[in-house]
VEXLO-166891 format. One record per residue (C-alpha): x, y, z. Coordinates in steps of 0.02 Angstrom, whole numbers, plus 32768, in hexadecimal, padded with zeros to 4 digits. Each point is the difference from the previous one (the first is absolute). Layout:
N
XYZ
...
END
This chain:
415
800080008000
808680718027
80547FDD7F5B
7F6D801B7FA0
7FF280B2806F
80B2802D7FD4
7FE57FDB7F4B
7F65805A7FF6
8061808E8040
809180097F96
7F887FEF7F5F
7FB0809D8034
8096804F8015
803C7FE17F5C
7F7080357FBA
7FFF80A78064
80B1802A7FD9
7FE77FE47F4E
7F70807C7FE6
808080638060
80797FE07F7C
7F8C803A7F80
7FDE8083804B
80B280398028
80297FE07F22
7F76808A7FFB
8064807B8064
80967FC67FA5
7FB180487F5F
7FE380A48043
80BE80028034
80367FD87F46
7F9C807D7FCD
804880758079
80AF7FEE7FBD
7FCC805D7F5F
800280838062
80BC80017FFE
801E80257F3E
7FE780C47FEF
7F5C80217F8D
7FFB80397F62
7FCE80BE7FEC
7F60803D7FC7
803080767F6D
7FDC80B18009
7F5C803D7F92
7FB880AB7FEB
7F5B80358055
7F837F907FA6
7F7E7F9D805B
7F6F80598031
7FDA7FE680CE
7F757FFC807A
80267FF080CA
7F807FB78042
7FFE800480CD
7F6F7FB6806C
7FEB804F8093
7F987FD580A1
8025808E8085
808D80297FBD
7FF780D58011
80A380138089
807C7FAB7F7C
7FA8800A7F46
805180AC7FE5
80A67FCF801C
7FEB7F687F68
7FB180747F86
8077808A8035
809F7F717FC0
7F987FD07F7E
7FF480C57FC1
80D57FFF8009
800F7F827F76
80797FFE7F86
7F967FDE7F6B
7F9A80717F9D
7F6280368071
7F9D7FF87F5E
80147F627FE9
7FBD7FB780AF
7F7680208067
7FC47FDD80BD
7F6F7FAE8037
7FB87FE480AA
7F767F7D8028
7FBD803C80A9
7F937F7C805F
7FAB7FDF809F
804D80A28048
7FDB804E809A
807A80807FF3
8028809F7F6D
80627F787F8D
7FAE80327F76
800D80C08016
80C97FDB8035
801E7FBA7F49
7FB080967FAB
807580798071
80867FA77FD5
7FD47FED7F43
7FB67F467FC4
7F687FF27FA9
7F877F9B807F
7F887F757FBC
7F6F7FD7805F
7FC17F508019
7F587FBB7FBE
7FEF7F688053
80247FBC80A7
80D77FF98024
801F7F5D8077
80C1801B7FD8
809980337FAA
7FC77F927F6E
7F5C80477FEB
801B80A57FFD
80897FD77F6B
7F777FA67F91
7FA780A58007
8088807E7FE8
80547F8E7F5A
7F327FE87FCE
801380BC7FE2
80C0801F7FCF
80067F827F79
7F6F807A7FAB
8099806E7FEE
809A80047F9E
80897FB88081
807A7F9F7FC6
80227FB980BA
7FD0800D80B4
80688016809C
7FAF7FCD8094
8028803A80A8
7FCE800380C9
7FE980998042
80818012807D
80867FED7F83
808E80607FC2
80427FF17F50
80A980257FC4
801480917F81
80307F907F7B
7F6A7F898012
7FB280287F5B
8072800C7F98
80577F5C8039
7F647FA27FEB
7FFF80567F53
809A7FB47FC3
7FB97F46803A
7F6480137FA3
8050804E7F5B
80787F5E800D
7F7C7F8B7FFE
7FBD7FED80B6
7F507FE3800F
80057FFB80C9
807980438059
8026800A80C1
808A808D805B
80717FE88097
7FBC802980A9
80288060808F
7FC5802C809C
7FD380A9801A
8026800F80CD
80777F7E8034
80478075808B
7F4580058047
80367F57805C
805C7F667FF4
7F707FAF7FC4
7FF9806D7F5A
80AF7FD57FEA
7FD37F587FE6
7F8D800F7F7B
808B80657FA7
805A7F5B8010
7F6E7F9E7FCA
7FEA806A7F6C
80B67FFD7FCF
7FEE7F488014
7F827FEE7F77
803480777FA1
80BE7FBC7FEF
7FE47F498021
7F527FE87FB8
7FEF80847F68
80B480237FBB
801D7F398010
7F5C7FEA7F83
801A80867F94
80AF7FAE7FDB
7FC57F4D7FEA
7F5780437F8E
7F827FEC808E
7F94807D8045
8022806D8082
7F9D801A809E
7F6E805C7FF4
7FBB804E8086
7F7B8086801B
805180947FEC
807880547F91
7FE37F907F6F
7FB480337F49
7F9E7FA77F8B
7FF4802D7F33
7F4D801A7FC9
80027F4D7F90
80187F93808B
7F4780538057
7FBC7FFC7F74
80017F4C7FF4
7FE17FD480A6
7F6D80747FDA
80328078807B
80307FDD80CC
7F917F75804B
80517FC680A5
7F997FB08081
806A7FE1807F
804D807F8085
80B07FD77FC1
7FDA805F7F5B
80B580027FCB
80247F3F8011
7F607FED7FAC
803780777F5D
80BE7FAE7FFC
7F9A7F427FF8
7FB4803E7F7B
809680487F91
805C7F6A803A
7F7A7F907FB6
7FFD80537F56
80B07FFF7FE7
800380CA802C
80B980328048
801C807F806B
809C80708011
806080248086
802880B37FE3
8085801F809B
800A80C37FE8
7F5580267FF1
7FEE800580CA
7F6A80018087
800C803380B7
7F757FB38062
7FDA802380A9
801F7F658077
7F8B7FF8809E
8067802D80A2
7F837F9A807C
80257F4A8013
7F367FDB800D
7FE3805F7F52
80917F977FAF
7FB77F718024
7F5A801F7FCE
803080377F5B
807B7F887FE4
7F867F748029
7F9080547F81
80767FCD7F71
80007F708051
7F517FCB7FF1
7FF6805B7F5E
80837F937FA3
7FBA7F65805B
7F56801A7F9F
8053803F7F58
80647F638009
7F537F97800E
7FC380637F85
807F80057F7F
80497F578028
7FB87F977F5D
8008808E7F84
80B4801A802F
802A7F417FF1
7FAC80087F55
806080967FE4
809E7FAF801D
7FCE7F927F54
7FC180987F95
802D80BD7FFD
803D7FF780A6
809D7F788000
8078803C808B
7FBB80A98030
7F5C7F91802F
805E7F848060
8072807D8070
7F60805F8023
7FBF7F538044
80877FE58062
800780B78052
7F477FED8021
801D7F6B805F
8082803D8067
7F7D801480A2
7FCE7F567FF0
80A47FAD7FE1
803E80528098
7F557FD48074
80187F507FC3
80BE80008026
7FD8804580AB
7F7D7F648027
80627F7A7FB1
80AA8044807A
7F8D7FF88096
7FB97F467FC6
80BF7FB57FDF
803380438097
7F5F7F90806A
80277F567FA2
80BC8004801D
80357F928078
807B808B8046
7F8880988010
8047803A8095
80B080257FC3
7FBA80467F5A
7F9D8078805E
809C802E8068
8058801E7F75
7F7180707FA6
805380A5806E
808E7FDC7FA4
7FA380067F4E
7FA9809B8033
80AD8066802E
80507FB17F58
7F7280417FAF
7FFF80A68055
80AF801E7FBE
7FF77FCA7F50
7F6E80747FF4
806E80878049
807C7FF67F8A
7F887FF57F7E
7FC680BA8042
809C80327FF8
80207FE37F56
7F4C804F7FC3
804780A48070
80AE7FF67F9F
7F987FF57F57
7F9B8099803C
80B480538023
800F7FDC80B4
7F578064802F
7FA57F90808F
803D8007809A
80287F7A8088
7F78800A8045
7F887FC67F63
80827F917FC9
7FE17F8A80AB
7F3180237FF8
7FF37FBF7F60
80177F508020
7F7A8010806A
7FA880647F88
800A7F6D7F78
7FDD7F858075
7F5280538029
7FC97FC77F58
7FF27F4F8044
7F788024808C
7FAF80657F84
7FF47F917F6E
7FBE7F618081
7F70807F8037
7FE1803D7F57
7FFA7F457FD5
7F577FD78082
7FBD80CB8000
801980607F68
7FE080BD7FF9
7F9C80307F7C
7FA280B98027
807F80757FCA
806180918097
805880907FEF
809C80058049
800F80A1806A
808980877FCD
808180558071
803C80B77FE6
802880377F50
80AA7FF07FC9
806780A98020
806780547F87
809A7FB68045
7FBF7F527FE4
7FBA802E7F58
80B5802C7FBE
80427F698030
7F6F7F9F7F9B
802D802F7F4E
80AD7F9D8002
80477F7E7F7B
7FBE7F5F8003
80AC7F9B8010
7FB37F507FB2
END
């Protein structure tokens, strides 16, 4: 009986430890990819002033920082008669709307009911693509956007882009520690994630803000139709599906503002959470299909970013399961302290090279939070997992940038 016991056990664990196996040849791919980060991109050529624009900004409450976006917006480089501002104002409580017009957008008002970001998109694109725009820059409202924006996003579409994503930033990484991290989180996907694709012909990380679209690619997805509260995931599925790349334009830069509470991080954080959970169960058979039509590679790396939360819930539960049908649990869980500082201090050194990357800008101080700070995705991901969010929040603002802090966000991108 005790034989049979034993052998009972050690079947399980094999089979434990080799989904873990898989699952550790999936992070192994992202590494790879990572690498082609290394080899120094090719440069977009330089074009004249071409492309007709539209910024389009959605905007929920937004009246203390919208100024400051349109204000950056106003200091581009390119021709001003070649792009225009729009703001979507919706479910305000507050002089949004009247803020824009100070500050000198046009302001579209909605016609139907605005659940989120993605709603409010459908409608503003429903009436832009009535005009003559050759593309559409969307932003959030608390963003800054370096001088150059334009007219770097110019050059990508007059080369052949037909989506095309900037570098981000964080617009007040001195406001805490915390802030500093997501400057290392951005720099993160930006370097390791974006410039690695671009160089091996994959797509490069779309996310919300700071990304532009050419007029073609709406007009055959028949305009914006997101469902889902992760409205960005949703839109890079999509391109990834049909084959659609987008560009990883590294000097065309965005400075978003990163919460400085702890509680707000985490709710917003677990909202991508949740929101690429359900875009992943959403898009998961299209994409596979993808993978065999338009889509090929592009549609198979979105799968596997899309999967990401999952893969690292189910590496979580499998750990905890090998460790309970071992015969020697005990010394693997005295040994787990052990695991935890080795991780700790790869994932410092890891910060410190994103800081050196950013030119040695992040102190010590975010450089030994931001373990912590990755590690958080974990908790977040297994909650998103059994409770997902799905009612849209705004994420309250802090103080306005001051003009010392707005000089210092109109500097090189150093991808």
């Amino acid at each position: 009986y005790c034989r049979k016991k034993l052998n009972g056990g050690n079947t399980m664990q094999q089979v434990i430890s080799g989904a873990m196996l898989l699952l550790k040849l999936a992070s192994l791919y992202f590494l790879v990819v990572a690498l082609f980060a290394l080899k120094k991109p090719k440069p977009i050529p330089r074009a004249n002033p071409n492309m007709r624009f539209a910024c389009v900004i959605a905007a929920r409450n937004e009246e203390r920082v919208i100024g400051g976006l349109i204000e950056s917006l106003l200091r581009q480089t390119y021709p001003k008669a070649l792009f225009d501002i729009y703001v979507m104002p919706n479910n305000c409580t507050d002089h949004t709307a009247l803020a824009a017009i100070r500050a000198g957008a046009q302001v579209l008002r909605p016609e139907g009911e605005i659940r989120c970001k993605g709603d409010a998109l459908h409608e503003v694109f429903e009436t832009l693509l009535k005009k003559d725009y050759d593309a559409f820059c969307v932003f959030d409202a608390d963003n800054f956007v370096d001088p150059a924006f334009l007219s770097r996003m110019n050059d990508a579409f007059c080369a052949g882009a037909k989506a095309a994503k900037g570098a981000m930033r964080v617009k007040n990484p001195e406001d805490s520690p915390l802030c500093a991290c997501y400057g290392l989180y951005f720099t993160c996907f930006d370097f390791f994630f974006s410039r690695a694709r671009m160089n091996c012909g994959l797509s490069s990380k779309l996310v919300g803000t700071g990304f532009a679209v050419h007029r073609s690619v709406l007009e055959k997805s028949h305009g914006w139709n997101s469902v889902t509260i992760a409205e960005d995931a949703e839109f890079a599925a999509y391109l990834a599906e049909t084959g659609t790349r987008v560009w990883f334009v590294p000097e065309a830069v965005t400075y978003d503002e990163a919460p400085t509470s702890v509680l707000v991080s985490l709710r917003q954080r677990r909202r991508w959470s949740s929101g690429v959970m359900d875009v992943a169960q959403a898009q998961l058979g299209s994409l596979a299909c993808g993978v065999f039509d338009e889509g090929g590679l592009r549609a198979l790396d979105m799968l596997a970013m899309l999967t990401q939360p999952f893969c690292q819930a189910a590496s979580f539960f499998l750990g905890c399961a090998l460790v309970l049908v071992q015969s020697n649990a005990a010394q693997t869980i005295a040994l787990l302290p052990l695991g935890l500082a080795g991780g700790f201090l790869t994932m410092t050194m890891f910060a410190c090279l994103l800081s050196k990357i950013q030119g040695g800008r992040y102190n010590w101080r975010a450089i030994l939070l931001f373990p912590l700070f990755m590690a958080s995705w974990l908790p977040l991901n297994l909650v998103s997992l059994l409770f997902r969010i799905r009612v849209w929040r705004e994420i309250e603002h802090g103080k306005p940038a001051i003009p010392a802090v707005k000089r210092q966000l109109f500097q090189k991108a150093e991808f």
